[in-house]
N, C-alpha and C positions, 0 to 999 in steps of 0.2 A: 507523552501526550501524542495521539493519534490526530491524523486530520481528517478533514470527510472523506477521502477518497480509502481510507481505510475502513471508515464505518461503512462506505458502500460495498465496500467488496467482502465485508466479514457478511453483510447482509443478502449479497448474491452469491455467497459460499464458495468464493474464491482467493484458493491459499495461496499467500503470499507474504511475504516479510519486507519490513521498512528499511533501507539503506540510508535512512537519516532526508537531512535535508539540506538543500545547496543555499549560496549565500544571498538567493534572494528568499529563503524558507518557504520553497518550495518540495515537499517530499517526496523522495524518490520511491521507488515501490520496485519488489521481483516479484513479478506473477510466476508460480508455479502451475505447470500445467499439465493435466495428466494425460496421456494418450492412449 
């Protein structure tokens, strides 16, 4: 299950992968970023 903050960033085309989420399920996120 993805949360918004994933939908938003697949939607402004920025790669990144979930780290899950901490114990108030809050999801962590790595922005990949290209230079």
């Amino acid at each position: 299950m993805q949360g918004h903050l994933s939908v938003w960033l697949v939607k402004h085309e920025l790669v990144h992968r979930s780290l899950g989420f901490d114990y108030q399920g809050i999801e962590t996120l790595q922005i990949k970023t290209e230079d």
